[in-house]
MARROPA-89946 format. One record per residue (C-alpha): residue number from 1; x, y, z. Coordinates in Angstrom, 1 decimal. Example, Ala and Ser with C-alpha at 12.3 -4.5 7.8 and 13.67 -1.06 7.14 Angstrom:
2
@mardren: 1; X: 12.3; Y: -4.5; Z: 7.8
@mardren: 2; X: 13.7; Y: -1.1; Z: 7.1
# end
This chain:
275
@mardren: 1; X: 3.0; Y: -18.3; Z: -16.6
@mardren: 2; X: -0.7; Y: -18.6; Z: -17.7
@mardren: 3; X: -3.1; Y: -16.3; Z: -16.4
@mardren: 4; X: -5.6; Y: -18.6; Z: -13.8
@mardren: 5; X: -9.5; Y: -18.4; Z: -14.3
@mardren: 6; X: -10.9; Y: -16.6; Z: -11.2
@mardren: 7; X: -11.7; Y: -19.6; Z: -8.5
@mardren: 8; X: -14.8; Y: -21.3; Z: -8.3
@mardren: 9; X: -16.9; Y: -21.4; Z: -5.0
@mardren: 10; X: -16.3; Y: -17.7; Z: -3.9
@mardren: 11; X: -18.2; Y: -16.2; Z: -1.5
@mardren: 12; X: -19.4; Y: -12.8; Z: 0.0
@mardren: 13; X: -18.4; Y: -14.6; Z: 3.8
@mardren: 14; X: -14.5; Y: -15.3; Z: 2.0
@mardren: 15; X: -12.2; Y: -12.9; Z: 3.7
@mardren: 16; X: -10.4; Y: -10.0; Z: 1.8
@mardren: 17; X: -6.6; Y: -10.0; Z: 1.2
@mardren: 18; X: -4.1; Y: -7.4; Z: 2.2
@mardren: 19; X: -0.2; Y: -7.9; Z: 1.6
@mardren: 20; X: 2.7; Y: -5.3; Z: 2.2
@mardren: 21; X: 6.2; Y: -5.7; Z: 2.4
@mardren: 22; X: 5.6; Y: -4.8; Z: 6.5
@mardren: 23; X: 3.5; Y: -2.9; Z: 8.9
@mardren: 24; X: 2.8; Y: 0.0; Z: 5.8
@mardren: 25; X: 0.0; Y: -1.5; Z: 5.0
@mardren: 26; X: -2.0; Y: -1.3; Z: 7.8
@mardren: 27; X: -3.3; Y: 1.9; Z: 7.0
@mardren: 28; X: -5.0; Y: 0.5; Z: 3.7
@mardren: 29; X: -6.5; Y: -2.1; Z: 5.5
@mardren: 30; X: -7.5; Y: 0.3; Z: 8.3
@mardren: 31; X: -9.3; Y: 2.1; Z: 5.7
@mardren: 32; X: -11.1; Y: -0.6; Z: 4.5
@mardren: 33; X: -12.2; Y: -1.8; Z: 8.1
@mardren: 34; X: -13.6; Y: 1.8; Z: 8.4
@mardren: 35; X: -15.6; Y: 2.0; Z: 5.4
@mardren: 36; X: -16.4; Y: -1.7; Z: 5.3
@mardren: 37; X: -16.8; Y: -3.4; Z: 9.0
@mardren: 38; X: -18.6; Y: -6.1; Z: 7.8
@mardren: 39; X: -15.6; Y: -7.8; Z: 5.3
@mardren: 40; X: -13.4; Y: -9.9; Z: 7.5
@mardren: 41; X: -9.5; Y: -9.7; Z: 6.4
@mardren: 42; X: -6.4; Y: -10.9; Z: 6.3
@mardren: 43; X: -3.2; Y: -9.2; Z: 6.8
@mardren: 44; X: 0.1; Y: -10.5; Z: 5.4
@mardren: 45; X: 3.3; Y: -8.3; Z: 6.4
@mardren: 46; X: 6.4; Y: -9.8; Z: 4.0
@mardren: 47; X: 8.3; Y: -8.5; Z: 7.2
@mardren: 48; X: 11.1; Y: -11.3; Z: 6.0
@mardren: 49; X: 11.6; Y: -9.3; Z: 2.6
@mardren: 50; X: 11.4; Y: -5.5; Z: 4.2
@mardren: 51; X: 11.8; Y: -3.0; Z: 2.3
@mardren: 52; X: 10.6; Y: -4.1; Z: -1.4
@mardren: 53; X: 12.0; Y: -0.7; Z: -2.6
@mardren: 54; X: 15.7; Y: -1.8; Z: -2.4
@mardren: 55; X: 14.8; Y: -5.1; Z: -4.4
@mardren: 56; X: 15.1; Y: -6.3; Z: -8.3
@mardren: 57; X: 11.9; Y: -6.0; Z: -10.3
@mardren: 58; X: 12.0; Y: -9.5; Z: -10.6
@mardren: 59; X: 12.9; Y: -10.4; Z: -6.9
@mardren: 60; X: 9.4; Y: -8.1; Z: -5.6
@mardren: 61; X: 7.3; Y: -10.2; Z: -8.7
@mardren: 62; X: 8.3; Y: -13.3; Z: -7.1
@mardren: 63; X: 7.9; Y: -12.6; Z: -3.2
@mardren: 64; X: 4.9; Y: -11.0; Z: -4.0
@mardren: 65; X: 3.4; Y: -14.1; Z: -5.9
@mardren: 66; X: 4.3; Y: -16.2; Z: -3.1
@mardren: 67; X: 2.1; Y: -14.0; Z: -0.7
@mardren: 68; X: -0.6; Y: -14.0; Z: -2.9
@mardren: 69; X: -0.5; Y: -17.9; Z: -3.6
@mardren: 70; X: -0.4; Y: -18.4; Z: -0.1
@mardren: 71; X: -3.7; Y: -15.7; Z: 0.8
@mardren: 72; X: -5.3; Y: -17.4; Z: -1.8
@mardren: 73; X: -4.6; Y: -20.9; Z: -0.3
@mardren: 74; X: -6.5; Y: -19.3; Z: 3.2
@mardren: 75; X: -10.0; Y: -18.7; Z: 0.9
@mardren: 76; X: -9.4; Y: -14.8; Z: 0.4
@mardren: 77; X: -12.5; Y: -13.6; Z: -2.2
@mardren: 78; X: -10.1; Y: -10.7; Z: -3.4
@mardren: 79; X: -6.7; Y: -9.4; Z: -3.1
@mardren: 80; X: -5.3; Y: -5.8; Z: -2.4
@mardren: 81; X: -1.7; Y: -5.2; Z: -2.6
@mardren: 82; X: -1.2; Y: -2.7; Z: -0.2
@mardren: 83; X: 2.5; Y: -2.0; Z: -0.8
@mardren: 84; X: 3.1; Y: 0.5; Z: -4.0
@mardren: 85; X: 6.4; Y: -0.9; Z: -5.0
@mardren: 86; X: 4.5; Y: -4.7; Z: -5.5
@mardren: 87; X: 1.5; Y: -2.5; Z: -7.2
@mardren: 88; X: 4.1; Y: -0.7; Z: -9.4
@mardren: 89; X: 5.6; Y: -3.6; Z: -10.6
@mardren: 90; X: 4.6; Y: -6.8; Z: -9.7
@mardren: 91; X: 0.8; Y: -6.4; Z: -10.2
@mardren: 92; X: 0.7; Y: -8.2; Z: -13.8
@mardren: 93; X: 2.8; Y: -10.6; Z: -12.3
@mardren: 94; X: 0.5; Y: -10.9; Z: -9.1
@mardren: 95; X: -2.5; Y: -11.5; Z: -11.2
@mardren: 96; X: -1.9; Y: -14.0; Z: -13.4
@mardren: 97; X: -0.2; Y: -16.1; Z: -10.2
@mardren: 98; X: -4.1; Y: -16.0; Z: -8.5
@mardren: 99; X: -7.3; Y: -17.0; Z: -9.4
@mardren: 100; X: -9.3; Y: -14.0; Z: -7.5
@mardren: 101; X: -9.7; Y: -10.1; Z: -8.2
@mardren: 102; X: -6.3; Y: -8.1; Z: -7.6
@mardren: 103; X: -6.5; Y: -4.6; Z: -7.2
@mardren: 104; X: -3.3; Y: -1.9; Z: -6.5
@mardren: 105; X: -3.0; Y: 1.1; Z: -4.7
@mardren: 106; X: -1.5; Y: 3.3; Z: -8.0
@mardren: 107; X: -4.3; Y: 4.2; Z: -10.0
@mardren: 108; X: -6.4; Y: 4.9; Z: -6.4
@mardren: 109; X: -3.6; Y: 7.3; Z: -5.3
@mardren: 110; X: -3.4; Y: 9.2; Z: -9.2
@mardren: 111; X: -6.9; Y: 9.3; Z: -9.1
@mardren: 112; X: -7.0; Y: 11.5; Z: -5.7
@mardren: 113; X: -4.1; Y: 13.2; Z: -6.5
@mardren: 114; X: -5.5; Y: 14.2; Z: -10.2
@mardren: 115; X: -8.5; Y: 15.1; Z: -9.0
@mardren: 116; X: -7.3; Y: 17.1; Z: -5.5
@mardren: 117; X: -4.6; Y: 19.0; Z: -7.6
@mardren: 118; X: -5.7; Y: 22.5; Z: -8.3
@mardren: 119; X: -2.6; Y: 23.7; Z: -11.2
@mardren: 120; X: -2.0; Y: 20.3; Z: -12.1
@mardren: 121; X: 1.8; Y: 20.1; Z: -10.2
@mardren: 122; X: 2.2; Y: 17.3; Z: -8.7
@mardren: 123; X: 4.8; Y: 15.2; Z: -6.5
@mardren: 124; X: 5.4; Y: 11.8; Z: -6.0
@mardren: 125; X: 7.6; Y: 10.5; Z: -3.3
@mardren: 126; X: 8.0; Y: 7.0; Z: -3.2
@mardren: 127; X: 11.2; Y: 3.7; Z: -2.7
@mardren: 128; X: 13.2; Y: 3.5; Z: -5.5
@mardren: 129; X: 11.4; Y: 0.7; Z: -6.9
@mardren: 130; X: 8.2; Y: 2.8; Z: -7.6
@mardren: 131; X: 9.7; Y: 6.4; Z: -8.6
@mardren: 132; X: 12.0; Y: 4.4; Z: -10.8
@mardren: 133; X: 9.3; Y: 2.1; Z: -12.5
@mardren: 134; X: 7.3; Y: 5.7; Z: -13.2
@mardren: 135; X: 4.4; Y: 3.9; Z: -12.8
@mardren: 136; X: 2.5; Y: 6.8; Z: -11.0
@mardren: 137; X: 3.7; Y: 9.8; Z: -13.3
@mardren: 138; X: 1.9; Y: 7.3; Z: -16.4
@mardren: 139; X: -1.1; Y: 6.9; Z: -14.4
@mardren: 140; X: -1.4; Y: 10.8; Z: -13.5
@mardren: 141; X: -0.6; Y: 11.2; Z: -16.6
@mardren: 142; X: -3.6; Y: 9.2; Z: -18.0
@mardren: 143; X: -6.1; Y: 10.7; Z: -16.2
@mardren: 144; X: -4.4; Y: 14.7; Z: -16.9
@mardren: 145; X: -2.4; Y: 14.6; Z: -19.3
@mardren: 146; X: -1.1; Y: 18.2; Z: -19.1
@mardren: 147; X: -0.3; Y: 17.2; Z: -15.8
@mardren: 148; X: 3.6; Y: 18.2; Z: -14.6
@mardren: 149; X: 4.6; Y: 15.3; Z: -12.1
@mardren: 150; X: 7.8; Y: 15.4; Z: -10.0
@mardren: 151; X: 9.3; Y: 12.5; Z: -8.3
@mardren: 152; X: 11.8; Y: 11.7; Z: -5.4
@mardren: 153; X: 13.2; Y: 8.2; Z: -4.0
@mardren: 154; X: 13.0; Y: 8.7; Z: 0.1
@mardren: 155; X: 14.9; Y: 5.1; Z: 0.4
@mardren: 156; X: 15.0; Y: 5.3; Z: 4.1
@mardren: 157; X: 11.4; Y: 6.0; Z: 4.7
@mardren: 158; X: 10.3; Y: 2.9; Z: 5.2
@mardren: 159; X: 13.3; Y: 1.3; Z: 7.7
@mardren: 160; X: 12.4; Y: 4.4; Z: 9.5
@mardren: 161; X: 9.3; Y: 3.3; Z: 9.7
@mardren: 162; X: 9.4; Y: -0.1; Z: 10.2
@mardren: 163; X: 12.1; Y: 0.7; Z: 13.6
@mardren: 164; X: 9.0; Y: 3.0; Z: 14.9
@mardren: 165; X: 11.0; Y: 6.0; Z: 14.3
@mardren: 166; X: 8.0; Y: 7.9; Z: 12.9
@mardren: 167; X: 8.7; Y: 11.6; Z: 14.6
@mardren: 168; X: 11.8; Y: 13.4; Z: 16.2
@mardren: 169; X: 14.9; Y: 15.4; Z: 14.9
@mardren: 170; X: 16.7; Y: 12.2; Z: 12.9
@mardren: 171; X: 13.6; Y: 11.6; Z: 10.6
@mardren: 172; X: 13.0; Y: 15.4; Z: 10.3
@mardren: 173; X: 16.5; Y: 16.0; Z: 9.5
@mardren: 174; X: 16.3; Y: 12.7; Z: 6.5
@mardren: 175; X: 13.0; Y: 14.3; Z: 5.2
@mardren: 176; X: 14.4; Y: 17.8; Z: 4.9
@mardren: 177; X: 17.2; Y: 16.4; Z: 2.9
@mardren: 178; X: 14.9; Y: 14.4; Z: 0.6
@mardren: 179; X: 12.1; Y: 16.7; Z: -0.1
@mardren: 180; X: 13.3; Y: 20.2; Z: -0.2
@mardren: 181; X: 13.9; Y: 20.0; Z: -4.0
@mardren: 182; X: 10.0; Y: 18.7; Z: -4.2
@mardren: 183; X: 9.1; Y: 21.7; Z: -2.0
@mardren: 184; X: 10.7; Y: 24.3; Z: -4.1
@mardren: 185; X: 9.4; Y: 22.6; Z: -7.5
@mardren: 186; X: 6.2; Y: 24.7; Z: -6.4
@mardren: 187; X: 3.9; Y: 21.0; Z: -6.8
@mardren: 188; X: 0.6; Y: 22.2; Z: -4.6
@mardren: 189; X: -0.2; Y: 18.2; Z: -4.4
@mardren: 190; X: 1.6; Y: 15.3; Z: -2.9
@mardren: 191; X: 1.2; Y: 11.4; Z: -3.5
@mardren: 192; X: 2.5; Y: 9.6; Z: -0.2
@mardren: 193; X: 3.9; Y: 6.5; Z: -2.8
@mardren: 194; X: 4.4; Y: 4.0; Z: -0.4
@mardren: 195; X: 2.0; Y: 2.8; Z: 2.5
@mardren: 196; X: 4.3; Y: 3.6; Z: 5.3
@mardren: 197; X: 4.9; Y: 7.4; Z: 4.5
@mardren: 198; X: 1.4; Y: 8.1; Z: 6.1
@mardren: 199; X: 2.8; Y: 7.1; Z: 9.0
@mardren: 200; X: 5.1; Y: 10.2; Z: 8.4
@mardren: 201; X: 2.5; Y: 12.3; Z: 7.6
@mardren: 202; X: 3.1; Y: 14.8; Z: 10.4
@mardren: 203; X: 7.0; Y: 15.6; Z: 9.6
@mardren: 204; X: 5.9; Y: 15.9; Z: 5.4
@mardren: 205; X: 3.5; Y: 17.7; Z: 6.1
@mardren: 206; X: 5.4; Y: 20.5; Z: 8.2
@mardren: 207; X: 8.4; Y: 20.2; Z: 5.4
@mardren: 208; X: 6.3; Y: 20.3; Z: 2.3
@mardren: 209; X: 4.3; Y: 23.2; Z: 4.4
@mardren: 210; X: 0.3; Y: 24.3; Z: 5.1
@mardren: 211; X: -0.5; Y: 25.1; Z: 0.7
@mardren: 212; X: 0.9; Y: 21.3; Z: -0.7
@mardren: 213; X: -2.4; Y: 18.5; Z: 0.1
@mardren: 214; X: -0.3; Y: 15.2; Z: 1.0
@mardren: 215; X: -2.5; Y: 12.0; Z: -0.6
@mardren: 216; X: -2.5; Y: 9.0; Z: 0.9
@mardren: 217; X: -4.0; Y: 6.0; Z: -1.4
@mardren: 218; X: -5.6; Y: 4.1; Z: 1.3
@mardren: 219; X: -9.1; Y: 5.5; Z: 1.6
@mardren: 220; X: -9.8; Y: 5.8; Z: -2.5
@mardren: 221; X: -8.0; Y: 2.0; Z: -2.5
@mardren: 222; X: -10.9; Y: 1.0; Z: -0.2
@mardren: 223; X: -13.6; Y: 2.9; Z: -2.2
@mardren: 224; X: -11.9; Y: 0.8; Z: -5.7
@mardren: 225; X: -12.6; Y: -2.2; Z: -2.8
@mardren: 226; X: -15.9; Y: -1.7; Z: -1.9
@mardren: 227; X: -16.7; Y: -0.6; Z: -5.6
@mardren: 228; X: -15.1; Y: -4.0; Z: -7.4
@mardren: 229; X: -16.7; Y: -6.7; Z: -4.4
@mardren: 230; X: -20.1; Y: -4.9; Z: -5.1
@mardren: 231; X: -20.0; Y: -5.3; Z: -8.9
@mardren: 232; X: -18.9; Y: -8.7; Z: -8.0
@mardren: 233; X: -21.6; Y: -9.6; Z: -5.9
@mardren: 234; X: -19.2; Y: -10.4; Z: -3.0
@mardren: 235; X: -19.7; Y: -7.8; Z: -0.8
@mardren: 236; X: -20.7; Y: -8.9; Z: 2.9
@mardren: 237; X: -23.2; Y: -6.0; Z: 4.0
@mardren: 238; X: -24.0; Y: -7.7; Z: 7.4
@mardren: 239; X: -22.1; Y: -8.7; Z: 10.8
@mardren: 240; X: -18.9; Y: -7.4; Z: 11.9
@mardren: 241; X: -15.8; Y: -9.0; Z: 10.2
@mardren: 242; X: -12.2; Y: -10.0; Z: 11.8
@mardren: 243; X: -8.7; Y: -9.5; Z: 10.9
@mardren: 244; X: -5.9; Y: -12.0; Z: 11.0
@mardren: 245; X: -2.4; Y: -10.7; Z: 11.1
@mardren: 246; X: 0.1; Y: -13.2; Z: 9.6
@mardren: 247; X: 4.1; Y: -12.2; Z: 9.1
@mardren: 248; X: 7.4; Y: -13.9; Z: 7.2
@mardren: 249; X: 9.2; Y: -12.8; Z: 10.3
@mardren: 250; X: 9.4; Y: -10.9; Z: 13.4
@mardren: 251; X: 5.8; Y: -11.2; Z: 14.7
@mardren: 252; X: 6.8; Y: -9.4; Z: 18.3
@mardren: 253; X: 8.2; Y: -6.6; Z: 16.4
@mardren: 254; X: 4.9; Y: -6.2; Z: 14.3
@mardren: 255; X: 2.7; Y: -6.8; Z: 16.9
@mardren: 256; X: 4.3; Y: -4.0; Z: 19.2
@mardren: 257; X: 4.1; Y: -1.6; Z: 16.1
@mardren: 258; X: 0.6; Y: -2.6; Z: 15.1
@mardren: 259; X: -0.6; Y: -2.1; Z: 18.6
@mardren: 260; X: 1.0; Y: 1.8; Z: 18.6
@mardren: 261; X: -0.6; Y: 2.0; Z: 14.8
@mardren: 262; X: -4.0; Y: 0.6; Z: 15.2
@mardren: 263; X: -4.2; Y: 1.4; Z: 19.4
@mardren: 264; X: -4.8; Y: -2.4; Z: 20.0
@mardren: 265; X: -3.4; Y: -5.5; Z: 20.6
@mardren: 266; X: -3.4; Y: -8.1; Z: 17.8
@mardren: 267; X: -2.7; Y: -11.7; Z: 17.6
@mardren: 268; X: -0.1; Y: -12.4; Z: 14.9
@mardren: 269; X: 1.1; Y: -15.4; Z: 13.8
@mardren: 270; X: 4.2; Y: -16.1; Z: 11.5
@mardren: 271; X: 4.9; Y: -18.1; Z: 8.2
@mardren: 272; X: 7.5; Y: -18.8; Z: 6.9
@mardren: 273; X: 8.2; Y: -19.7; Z: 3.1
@mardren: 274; X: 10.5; Y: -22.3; Z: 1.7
@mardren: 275; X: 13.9; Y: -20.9; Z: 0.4
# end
């Protein structure tokens, strides 16, 4: 496919992008509402297509073009793809489908994680997708070379969190299982790779124990944000912005998770794509 020219006409009062396979996401974009009230967004939850880690490269690529296709269709002025298994192997793909800025959450998350780690041991959990595409040991890698990075799949992560399961014996039991060989790997710093693990922070965190700093991409995502819009000149600096919430599927589902996520209500409407 050839790579688009960036659109024509953009704006600082265009909305800002954000697409995950489901509800993970909405801790990027809650981090971008927080450092940047005045952008207005739009959500996209692929909640048809949940999880993205279980899926072919090539099946996330095209999914993940068709949400970005269609956010561009609404007037977005840039694109984040929230969800790190799109990011990790879709975002070439991504780009060259869209005529506006793309960013991922990878190189935000190594960046942190580079930076945070103090003996250069680090762990990745992630979906299958992303541990298996290694696209976060290159990027820590890249920015510390002598880093020694450590990965582990935690496949049922996500459906966990996607059925609201987010504490209690069952998910405590699945993470035990899944992250004591990362624990006694002796990594003292640990990349959540996939949007909805923050929402698991609290039983990683007891697991992986009080010495290991857990890093969640979201807040250096929305500093890459704020950073690329202002180079740009498409940063809104004044007003307040709004979200819209738009799903493949299940909008009742997303909208009572949302609500226990963000502690309000939100109006989501759904769309569906041909095929």
């Amino acid at each position: 496919m050839r790579r688009r020219r960036p659109s024509a006409g953009r704006t600082s009062d265009g909305p800002v992008g954000v697409f995950d396979s489901g509800i993970g996401g909405l801790t990027v974009l809650d981090a971008i509402s927080r450092r940047m009230p005045a952008e207005s967004l739009v959500y996209f939850g692929d909640t048809a297509h949940v999880p993205y880690g279980t899926k072919s490269p090539e099946a996330v690529a095209r999914y993940s073009s068709e949400v970005a296709r269609y956010l561009e269709g609404l007037g977005v002025k840039a694109l984040v793809v929230a969800c790190n298994t799109a990011s990790a192997v879709a975002l070439p793909t991504v780009r060259r489908a869209v005529g506006v800025p793309v960013i991922g959450v990878i190189l935000p998350g190594a960046k942190a994680a580079a930076e945070a780690s103090r003996s250069g041991r680090i762990g990745i959990i992630g979906t299958e997708a992303t541990i298996a595409s290694g696209a976060y040991t290159r990027a820590v890698k890249g920015l510390r070379p002598k880093a020694r990075v450590t990965g582990a799949a935690c496949p049922l992560f996500v459906p966990f969190v996607e059925e609201g399961w987010w504490d209690g014996s069952v998910i405590e039991a699945v993470a035990r299982r899944y992250l004591g060989t990362m624990r006694r790997s002796g990594v003292d710093t640990l990349i959540l790779g996939c949007t909805h693990y923050p929402l698991l922070r609290g039983v990683v965190a007891a697991e992986m124990g009080k010495a290991v700093t857990l890093i969640d991409s979201a807040e250096q995502t929305a500093i890459e944000l704020w950073a690329l819009l202002r180079r740009l000149g498409l940063e809104r600096t004044s007003g307040k912005g709004k979200a819209r919430f738009i799903v493949s599927d299940g909008p009742g589902r997303f909208r009572m998770l949302a609500r226990r996520l963000i502690g309000k209500d939100v109006d989501v409407r759904r769309h569906r794509f041909d095929g």
